[in-house]
N, CA, C and O atoms as a MOPAC input file, in Angstrom:
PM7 MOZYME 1SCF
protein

 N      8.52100 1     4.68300 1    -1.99500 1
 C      8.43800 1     3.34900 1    -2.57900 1
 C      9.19300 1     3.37600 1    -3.89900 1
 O      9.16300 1     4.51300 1    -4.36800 1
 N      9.70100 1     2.71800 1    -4.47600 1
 C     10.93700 1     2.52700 1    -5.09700 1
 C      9.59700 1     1.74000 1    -6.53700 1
 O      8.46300 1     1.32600 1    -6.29600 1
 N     10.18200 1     1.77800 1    -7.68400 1
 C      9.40900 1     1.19800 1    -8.71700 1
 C      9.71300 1    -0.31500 1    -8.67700 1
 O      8.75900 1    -1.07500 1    -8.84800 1
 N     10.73800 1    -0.74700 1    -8.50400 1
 C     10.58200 1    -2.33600 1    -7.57600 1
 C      9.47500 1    -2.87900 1    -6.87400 1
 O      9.03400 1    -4.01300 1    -7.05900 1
 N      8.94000 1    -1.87100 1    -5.89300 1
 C      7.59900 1    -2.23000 1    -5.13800 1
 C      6.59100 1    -1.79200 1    -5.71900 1
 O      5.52700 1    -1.91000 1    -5.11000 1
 N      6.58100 1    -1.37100 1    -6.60600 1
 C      5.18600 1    -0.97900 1    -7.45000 1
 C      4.85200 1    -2.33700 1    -8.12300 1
 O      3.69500 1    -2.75400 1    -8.17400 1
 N      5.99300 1    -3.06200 1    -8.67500 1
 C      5.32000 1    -4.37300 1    -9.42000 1
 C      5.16700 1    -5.57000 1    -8.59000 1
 O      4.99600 1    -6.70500 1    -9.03400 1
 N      5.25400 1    -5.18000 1    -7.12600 1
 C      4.77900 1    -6.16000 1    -6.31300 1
 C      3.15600 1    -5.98600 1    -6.05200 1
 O      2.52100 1    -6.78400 1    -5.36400 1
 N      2.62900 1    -4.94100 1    -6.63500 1
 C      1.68700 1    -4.08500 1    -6.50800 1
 C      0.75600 1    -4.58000 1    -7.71100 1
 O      1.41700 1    -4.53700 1    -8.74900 1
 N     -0.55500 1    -5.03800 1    -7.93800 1
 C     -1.47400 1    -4.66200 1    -9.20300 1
 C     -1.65800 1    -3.14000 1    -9.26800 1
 O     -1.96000 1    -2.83900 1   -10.42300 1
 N     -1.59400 1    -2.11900 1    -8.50600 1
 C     -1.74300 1    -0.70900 1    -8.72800 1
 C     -0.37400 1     0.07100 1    -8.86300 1
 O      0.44800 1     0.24500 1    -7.96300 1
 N     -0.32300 1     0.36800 1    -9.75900 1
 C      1.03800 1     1.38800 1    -9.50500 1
 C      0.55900 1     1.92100 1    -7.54300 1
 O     -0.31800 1     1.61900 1    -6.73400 1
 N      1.99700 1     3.00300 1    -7.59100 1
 C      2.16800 1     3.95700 1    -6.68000 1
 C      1.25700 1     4.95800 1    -6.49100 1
 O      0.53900 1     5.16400 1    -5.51300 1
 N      1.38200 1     5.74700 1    -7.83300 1
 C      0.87800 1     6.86800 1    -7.80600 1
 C     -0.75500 1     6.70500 1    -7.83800 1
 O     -1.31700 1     7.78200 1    -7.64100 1
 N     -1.67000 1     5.55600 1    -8.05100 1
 C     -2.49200 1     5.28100 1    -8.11700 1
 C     -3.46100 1     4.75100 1    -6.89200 1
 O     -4.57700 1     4.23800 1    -6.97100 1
 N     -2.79400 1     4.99800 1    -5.93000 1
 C     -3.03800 1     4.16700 1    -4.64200 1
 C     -3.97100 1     5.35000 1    -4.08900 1
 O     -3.79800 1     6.51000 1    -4.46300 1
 N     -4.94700 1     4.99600 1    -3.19700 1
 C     -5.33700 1     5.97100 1    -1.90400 1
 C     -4.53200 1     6.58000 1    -0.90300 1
 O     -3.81400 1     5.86000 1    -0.20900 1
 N     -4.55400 1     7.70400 1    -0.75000 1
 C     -3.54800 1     8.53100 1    -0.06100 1
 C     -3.48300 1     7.21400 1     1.23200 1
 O     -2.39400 1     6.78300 1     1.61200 1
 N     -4.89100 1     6.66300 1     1.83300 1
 C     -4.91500 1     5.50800 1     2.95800 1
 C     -4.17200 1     4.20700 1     2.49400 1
 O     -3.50100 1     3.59800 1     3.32700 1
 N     -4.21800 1     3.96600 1     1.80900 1
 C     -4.00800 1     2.58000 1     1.32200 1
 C     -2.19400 1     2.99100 1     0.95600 1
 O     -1.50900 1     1.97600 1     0.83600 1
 N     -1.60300 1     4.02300 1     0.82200 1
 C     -0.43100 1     4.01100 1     1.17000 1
 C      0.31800 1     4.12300 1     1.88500 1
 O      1.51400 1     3.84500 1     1.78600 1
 N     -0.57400 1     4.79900 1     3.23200 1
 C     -0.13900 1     5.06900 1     4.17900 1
 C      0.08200 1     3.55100 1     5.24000 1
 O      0.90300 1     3.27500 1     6.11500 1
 N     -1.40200 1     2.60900 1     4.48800 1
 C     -1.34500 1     1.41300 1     5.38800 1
 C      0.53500 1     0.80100 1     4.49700 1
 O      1.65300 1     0.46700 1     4.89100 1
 N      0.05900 1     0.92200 1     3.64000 1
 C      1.34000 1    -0.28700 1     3.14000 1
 C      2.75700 1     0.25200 1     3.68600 1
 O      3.64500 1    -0.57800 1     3.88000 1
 N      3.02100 1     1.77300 1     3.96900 1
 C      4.21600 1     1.72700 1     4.57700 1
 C      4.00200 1     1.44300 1     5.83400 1
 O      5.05600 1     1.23600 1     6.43500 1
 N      3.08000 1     1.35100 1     6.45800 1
 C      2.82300 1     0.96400 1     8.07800 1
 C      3.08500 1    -0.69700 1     8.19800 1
 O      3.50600 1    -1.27400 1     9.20100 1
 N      2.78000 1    -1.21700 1     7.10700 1
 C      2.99900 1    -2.61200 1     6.73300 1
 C      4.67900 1    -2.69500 1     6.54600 1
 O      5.42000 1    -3.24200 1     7.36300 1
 N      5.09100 1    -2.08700 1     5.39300 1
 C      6.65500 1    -2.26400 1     5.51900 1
 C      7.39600 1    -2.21000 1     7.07300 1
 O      8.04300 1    -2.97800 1     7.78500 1
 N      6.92000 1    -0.91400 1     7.12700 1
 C      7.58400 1    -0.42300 1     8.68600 1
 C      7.58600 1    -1.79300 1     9.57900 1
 O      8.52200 1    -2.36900 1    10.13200 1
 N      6.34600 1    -2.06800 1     9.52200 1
 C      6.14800 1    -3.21100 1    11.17400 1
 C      6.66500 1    -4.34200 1    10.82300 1
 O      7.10400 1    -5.10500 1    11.68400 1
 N      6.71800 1    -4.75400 1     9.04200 1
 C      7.00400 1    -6.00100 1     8.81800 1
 C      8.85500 1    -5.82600 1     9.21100 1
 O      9.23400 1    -6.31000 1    10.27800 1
 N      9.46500 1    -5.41500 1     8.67000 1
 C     10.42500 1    -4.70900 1     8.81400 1
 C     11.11000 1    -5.23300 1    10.11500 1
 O     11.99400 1    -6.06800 1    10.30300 1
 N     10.36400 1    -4.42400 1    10.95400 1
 C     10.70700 1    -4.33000 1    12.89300 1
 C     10.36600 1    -6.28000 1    13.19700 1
 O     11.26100 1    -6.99000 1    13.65400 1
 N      9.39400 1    -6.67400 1    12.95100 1
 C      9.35400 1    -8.11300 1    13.20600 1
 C     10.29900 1    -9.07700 1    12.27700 1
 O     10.75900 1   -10.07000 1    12.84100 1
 N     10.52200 1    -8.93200 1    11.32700 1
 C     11.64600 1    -9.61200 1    10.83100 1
 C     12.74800 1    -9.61300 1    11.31900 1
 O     13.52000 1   -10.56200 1    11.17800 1
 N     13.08500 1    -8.33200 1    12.12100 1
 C     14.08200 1    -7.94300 1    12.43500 1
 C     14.84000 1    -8.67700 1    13.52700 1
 O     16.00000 1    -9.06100 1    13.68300 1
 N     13.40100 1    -8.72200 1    14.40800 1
 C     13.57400 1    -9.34200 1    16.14400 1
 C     12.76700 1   -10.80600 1    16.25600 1
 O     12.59700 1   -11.29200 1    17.37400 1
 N     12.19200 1   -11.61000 1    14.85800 1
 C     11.70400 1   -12.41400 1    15.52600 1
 C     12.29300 1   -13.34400 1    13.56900 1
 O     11.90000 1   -14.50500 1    13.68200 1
 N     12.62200 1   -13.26700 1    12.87500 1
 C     12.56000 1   -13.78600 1    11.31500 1
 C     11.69000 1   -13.53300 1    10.42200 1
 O     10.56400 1   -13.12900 1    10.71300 1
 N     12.09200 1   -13.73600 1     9.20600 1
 C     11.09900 1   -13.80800 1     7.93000 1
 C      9.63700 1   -14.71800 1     8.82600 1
 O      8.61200 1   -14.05500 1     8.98200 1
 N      9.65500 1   -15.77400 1     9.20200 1
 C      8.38700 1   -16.39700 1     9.70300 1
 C      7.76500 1   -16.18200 1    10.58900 1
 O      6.94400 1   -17.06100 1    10.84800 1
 N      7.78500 1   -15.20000 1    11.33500 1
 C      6.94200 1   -14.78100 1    12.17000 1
 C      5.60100 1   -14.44700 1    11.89400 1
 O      5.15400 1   -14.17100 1    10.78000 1
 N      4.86400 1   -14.49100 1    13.15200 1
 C      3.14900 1   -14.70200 1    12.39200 1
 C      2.83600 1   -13.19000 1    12.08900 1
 O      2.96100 1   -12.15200 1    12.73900 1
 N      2.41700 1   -13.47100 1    10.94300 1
 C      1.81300 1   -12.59800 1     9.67400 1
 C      0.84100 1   -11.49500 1    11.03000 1
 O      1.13200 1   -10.30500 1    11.15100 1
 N     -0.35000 1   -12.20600 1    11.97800 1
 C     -1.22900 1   -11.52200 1    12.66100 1
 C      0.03100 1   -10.43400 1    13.47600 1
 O     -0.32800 1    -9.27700 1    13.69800 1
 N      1.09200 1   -10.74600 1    13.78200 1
 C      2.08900 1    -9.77000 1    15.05900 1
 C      2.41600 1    -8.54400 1    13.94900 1
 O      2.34300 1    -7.38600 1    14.36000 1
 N      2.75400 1    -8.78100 1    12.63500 1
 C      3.05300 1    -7.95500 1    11.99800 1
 C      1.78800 1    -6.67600 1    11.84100 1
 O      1.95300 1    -5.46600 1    11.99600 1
 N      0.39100 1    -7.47600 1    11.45200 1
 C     -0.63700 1    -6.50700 1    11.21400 1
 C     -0.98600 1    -6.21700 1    12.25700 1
 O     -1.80600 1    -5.32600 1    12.03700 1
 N     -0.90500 1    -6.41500 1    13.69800 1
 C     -1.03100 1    -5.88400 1    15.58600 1
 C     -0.04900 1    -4.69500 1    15.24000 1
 O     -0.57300 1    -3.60200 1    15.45700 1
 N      1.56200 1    -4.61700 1    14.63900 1
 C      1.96700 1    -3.76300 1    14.82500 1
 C      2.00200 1    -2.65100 1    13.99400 1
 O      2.49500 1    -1.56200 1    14.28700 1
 N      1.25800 1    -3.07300 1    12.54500 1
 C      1.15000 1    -1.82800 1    11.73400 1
 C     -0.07200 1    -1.40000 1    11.86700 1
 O     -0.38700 1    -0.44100 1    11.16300 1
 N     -1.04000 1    -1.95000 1    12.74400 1
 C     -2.69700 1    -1.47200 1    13.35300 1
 C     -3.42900 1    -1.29100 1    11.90900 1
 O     -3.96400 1    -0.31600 1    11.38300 1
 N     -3.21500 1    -2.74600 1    11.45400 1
 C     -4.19000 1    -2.89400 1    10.22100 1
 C     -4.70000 1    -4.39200 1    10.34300 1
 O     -4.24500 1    -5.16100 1    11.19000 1
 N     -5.76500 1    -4.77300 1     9.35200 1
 C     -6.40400 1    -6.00500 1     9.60300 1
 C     -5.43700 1    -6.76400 1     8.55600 1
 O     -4.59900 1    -6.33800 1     7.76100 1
 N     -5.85300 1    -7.94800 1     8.85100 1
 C     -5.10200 1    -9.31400 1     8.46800 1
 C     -5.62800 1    -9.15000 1     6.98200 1
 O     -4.89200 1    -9.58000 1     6.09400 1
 N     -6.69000 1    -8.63900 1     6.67200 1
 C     -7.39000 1    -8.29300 1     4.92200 1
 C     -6.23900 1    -7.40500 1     4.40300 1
 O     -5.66000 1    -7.58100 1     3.33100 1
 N     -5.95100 1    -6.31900 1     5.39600 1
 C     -4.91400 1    -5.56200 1     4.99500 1
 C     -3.59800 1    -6.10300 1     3.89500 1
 O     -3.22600 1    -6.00000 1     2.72600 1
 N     -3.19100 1    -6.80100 1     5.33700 1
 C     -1.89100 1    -7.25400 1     4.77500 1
 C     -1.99600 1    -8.47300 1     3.16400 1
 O     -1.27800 1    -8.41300 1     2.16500 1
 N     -2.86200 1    -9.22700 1     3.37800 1
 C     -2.75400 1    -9.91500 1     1.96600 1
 C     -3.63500 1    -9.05900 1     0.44400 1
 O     -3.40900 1    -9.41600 1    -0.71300 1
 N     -4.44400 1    -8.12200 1     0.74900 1
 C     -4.64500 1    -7.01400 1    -0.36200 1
 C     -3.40400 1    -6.71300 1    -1.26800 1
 O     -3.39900 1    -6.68400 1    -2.49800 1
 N     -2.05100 1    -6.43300 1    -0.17700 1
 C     -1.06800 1    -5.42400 1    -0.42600 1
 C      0.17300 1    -6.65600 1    -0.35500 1
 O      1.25800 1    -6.25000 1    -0.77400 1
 N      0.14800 1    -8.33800 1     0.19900 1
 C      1.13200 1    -8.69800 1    -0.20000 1
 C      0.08400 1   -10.24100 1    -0.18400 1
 O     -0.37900 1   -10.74900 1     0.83700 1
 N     -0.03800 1   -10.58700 1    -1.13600 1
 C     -1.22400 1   -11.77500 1    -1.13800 1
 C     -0.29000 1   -12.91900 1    -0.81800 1
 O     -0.93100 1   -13.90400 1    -0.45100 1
 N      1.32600 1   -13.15400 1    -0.84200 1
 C      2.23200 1   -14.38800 1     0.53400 1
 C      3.22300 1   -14.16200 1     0.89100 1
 O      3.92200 1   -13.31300 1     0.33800 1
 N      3.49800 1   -14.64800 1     1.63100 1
 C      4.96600 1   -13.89700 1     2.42200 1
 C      5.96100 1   -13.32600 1     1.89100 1
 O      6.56000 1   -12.30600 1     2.23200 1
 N      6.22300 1   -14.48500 1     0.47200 1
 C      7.56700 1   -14.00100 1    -0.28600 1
 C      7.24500 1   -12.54400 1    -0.77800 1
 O      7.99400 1   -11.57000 1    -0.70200 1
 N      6.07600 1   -12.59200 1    -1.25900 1
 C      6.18900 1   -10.92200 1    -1.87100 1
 C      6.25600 1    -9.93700 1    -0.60600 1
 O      6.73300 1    -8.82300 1    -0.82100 1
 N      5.88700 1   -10.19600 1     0.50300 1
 C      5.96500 1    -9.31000 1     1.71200 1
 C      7.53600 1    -9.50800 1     2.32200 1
 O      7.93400 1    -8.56700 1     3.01000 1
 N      8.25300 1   -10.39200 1     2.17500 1
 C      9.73600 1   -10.43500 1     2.36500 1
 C     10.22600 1    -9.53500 1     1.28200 1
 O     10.95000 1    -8.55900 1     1.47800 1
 N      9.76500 1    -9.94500 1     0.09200 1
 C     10.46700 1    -9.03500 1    -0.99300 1
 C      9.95100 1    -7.21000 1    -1.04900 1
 O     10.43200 1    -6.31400 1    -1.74200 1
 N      9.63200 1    -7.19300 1    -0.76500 1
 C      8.99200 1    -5.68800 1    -0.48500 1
 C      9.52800 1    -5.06400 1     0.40100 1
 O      9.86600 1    -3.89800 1     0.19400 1
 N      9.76700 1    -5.73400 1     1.73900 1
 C     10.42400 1    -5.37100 1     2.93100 1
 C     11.65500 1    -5.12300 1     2.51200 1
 O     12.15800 1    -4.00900 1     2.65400 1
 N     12.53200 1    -6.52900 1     1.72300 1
 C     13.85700 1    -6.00100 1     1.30400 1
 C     14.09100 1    -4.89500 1     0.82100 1
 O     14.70900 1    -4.01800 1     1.42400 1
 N     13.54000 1    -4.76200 1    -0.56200 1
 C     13.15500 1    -3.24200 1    -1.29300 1
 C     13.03500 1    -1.79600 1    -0.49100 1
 O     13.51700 1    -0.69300 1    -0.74700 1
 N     12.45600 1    -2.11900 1     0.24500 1
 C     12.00800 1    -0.89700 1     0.86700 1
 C     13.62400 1    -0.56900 1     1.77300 1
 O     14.33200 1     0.43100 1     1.65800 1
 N     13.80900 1    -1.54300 1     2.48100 1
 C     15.14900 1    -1.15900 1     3.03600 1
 C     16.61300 1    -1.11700 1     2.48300 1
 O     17.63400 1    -0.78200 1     3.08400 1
 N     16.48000 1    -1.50200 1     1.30700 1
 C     17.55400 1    -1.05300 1     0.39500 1
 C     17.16500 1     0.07800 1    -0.17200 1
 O     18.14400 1     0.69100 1    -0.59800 1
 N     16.23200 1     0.58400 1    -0.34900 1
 C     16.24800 1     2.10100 1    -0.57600 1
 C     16.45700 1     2.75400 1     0.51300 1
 O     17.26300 1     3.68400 1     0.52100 1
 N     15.70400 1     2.34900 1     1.73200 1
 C     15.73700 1     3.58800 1     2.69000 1
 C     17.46400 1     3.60400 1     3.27400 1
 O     17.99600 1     4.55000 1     3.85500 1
 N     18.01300 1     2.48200 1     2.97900 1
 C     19.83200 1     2.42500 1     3.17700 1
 C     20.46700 1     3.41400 1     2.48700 1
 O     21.33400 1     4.13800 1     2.97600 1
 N     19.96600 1     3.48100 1     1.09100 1
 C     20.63000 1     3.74600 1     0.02000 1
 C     20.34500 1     5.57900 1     0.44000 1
 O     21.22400 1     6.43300 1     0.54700 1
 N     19.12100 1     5.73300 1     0.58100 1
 C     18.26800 1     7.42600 1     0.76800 1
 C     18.91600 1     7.83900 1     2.24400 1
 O     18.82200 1     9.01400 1     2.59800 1
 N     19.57100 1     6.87400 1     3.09600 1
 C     19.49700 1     7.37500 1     4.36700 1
 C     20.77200 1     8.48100 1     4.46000 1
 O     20.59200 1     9.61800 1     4.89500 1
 N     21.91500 1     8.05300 1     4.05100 1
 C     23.37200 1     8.57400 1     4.38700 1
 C     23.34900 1     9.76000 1     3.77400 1
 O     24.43600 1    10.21800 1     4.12700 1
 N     22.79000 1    10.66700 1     3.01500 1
 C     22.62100 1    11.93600 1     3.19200 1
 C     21.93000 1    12.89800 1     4.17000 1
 O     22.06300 1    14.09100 1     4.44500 1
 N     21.06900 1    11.80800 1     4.62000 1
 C     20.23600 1    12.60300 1     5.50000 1
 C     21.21600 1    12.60900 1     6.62000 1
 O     21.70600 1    13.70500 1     6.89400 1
 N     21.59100 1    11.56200 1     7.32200 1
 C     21.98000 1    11.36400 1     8.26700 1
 C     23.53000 1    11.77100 1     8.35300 1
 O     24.21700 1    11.34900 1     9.28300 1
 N     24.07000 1    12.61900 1     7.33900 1
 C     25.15700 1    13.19300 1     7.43800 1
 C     24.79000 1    15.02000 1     7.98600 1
 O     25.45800 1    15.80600 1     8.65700 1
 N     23.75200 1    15.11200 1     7.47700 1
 C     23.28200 1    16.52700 1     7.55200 1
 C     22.78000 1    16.67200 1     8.80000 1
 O     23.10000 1    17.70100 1     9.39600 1
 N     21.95000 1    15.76000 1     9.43600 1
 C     21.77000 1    15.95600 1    10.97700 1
 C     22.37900 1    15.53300 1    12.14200 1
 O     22.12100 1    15.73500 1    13.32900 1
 N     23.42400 1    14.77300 1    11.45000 1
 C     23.79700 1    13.95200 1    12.75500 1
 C     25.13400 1    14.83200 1    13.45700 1
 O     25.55500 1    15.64100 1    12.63000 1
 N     25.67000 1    14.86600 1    14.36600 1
 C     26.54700 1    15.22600 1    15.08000 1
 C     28.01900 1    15.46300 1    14.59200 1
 O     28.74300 1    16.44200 1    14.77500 1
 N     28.28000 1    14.17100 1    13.85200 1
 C     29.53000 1    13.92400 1    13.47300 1
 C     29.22700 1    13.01400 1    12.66200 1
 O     28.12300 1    12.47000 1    12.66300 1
 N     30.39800 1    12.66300 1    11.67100 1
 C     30.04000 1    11.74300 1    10.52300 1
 C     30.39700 1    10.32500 1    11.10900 1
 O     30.14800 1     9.25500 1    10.55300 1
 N     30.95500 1    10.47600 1    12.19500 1
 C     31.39700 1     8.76800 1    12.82500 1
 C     29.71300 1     8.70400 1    13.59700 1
 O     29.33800 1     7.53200 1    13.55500 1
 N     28.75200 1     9.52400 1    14.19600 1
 C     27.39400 1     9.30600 1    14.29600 1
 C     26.45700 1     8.94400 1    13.29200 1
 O     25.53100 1     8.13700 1    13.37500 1
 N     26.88300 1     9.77900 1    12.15100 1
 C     25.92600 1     9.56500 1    11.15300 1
 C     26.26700 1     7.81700 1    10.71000 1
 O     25.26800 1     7.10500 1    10.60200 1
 N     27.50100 1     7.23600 1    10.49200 1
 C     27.69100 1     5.92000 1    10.55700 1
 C     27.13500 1     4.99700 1    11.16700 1
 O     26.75200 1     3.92600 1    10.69600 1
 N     27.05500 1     5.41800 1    12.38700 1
 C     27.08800 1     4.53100 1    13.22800 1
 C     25.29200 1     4.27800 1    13.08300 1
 O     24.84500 1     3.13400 1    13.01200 1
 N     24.70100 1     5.07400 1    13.06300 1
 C     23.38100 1     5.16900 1    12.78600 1
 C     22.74100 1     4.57400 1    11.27900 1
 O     21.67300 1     3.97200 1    11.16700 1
 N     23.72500 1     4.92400 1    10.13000 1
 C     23.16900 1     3.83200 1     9.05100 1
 C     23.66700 1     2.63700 1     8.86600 1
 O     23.42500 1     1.84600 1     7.95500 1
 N     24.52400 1     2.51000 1     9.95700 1
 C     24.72900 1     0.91100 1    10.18000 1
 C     23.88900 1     0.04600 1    11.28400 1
 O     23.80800 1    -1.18100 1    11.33800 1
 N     23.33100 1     0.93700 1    12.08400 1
 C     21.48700 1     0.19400 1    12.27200 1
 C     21.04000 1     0.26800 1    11.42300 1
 O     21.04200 1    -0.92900 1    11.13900 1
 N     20.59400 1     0.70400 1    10.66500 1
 C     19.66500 1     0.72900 1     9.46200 1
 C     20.05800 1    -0.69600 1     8.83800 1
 O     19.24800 1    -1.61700 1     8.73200 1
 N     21.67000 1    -0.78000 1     8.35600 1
 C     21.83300 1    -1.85200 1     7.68000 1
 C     21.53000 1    -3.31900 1     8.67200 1
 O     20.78800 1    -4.16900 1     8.18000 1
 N     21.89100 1    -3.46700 1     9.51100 1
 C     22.16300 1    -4.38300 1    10.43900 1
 C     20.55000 1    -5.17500 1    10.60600 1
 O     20.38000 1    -6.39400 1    10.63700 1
 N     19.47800 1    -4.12900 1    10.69700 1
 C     18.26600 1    -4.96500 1    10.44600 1
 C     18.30900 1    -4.96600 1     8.71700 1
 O     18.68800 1    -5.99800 1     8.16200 1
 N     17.97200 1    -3.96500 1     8.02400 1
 C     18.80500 1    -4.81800 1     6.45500 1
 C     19.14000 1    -6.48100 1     6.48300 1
 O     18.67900 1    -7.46200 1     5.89900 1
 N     19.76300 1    -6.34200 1     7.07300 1
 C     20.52200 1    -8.05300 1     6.81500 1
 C     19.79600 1    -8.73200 1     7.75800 1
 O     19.82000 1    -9.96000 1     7.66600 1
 N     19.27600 1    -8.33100 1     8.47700 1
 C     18.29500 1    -9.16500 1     9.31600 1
 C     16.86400 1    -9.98700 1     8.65500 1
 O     16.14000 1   -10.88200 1     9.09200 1
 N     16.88300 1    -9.32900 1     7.61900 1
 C     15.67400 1    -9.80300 1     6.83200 1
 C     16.11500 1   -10.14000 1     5.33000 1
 O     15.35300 1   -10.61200 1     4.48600 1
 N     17.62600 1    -9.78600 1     5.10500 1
 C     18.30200 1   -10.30200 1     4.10100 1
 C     18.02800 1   -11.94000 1     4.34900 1
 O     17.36700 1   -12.42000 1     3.42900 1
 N     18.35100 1   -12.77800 1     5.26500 1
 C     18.39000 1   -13.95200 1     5.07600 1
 C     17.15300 1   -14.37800 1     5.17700 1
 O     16.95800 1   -15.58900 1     5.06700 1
 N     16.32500 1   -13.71200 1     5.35000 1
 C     14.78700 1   -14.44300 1     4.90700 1
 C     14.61100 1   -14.29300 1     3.24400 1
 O     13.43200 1   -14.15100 1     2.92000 1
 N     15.33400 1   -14.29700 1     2.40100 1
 C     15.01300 1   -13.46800 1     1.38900 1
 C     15.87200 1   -14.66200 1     0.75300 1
 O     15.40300 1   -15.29600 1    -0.19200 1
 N     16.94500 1   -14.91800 1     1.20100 1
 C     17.72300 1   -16.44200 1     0.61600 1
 C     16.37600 1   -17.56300 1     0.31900 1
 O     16.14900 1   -18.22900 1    -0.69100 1
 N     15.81400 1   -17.50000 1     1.26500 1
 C     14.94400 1   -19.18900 1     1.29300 1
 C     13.87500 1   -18.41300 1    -0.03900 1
 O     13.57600 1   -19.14700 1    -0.98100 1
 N     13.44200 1   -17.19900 1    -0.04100 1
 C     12.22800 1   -16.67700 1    -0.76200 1
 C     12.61400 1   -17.19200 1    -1.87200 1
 O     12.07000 1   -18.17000 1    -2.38600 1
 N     13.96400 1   -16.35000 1    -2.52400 1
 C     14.38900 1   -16.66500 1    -3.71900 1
 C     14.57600 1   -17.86000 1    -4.27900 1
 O     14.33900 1   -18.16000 1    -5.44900 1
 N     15.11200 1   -18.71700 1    -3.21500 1
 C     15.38400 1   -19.89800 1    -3.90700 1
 C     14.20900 1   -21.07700 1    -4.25300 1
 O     14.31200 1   -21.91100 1    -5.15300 1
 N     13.15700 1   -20.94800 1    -3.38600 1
 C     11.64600 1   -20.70600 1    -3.93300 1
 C     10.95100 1   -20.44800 1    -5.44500 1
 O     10.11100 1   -20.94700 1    -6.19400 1
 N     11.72500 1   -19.51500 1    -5.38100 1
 C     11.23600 1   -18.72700 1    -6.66700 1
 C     11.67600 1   -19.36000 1    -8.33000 1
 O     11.06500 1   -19.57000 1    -9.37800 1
 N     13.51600 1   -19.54400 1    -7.69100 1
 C     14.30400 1   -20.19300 1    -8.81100 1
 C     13.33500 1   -22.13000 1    -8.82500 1
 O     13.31200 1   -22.82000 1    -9.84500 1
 N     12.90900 1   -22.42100 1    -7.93900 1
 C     12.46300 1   -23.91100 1    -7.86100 1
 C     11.13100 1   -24.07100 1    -7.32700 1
 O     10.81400 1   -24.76900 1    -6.36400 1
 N     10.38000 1   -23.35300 1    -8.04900 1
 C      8.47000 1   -23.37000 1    -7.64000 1
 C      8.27500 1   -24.39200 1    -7.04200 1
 O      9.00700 1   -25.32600 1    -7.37200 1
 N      7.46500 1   -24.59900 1    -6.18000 1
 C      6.38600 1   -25.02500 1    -5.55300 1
 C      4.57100 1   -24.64900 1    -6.44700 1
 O      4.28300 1   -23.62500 1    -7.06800 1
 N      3.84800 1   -25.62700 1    -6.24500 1
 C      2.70800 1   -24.78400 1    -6.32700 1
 C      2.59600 1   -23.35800 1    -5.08400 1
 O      3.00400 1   -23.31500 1    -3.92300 1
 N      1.93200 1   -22.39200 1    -5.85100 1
 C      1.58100 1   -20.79200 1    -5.23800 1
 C      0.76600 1   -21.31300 1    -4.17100 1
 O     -0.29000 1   -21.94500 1    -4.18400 1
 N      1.59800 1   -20.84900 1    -3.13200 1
 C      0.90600 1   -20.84400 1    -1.96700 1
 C      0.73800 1   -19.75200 1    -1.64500 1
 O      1.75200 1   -19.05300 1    -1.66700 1
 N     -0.64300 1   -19.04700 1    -1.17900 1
 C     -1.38800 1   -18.26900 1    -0.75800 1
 C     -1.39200 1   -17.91400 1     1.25500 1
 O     -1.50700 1   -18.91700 1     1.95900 1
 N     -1.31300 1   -17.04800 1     1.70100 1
 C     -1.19700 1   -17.34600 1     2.86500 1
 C     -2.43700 1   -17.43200 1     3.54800 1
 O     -3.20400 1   -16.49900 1     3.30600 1
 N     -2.80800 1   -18.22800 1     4.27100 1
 C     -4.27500 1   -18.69700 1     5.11400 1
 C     -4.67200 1   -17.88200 1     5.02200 1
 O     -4.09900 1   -16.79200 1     5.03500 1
 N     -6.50900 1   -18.21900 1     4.81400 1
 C     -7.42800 1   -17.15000 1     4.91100 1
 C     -7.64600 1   -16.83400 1     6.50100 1
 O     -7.46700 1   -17.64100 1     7.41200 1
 N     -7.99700 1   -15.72300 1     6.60400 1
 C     -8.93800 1   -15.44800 1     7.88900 1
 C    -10.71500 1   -16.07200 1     7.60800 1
 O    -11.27000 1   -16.12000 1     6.51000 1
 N    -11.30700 1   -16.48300 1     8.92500 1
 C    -12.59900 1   -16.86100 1     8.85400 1
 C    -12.99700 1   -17.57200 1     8.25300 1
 O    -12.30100 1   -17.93700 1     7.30600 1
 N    -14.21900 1   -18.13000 1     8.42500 1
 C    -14.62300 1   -19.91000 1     7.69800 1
 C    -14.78100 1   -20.01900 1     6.19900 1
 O    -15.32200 1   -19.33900 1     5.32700 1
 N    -13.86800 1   -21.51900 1     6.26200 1
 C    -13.73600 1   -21.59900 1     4.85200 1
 C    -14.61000 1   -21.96900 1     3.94400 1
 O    -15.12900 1   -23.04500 1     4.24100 1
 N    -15.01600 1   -21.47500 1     2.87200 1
 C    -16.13000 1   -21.71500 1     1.90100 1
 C    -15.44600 1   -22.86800 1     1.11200 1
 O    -14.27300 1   -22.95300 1     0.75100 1
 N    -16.74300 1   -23.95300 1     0.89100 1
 C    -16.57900 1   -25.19300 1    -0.02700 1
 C    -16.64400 1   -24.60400 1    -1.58700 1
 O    -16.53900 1   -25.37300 1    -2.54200 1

């Protein structure tokens, strides 16, 4: 996790439960894979089905979408940025190792353009919208 995603965070990094970090990259990961194949708007519940955490989960660790778009970005601009060494050292040939962090990028930009509408959000508030609770609503 990159110090970018720490201030998406009330807890630093290093402060987290060994669990509670393990859920949030399971969260990046899946959010990640569904942005990828379905958009930034896809339902929040497909994302926490695929990181096998509860719907409490996911808004603990991103309380509305934009910060869970923005996190996702983060995370995959580092893991872009961290990947091409690795993937020079194991891969076959360096036209493999390419070809392989250009999947990486390709969902990158797949969730890049969910990240246009976030921002521009951001530059022109709305009242904070919160993403739906789970279970009945208290008056």
């Amino acid at each position: 996790m990159s110090e970018g995603d720490e201030r998406l965070s009330a807890t630093p990094h290093w402060a987290k439960r060994a669990d509670a970090r393990r859920n949030e990259q399971a969260l990046l990961d899946a959010a990640a894979s569904v942005f990828a194949a379905d958009g930034v708007d896809a339902p929040v519940r497909r994302i926490a089905a695929e990181a096998d955490v509860g719907m409490g989960t996911i808004y603990r660790h991103f309380p509305t979408r934009a910060d869970l778009v923005v996190a996702v970005y983060r995370h995959q601009v580092d893991a872009c940025a961290e990947a091409g060494p690795t993937l020079l050292a194991t891969a076959t040939s360096p036209f493999a190792a390419l070809r392989q962090w250009v999947d990486l990028f390709v969902d990158f930009v797949a969730t890049k353009h969910g990240l246009a509408a976030v921002r521009r959000a951001a530059h022109h508030p709305a009242p904070a919208r919160r993403m739906p609770t789970v279970g009945p609503e208290r008056s």
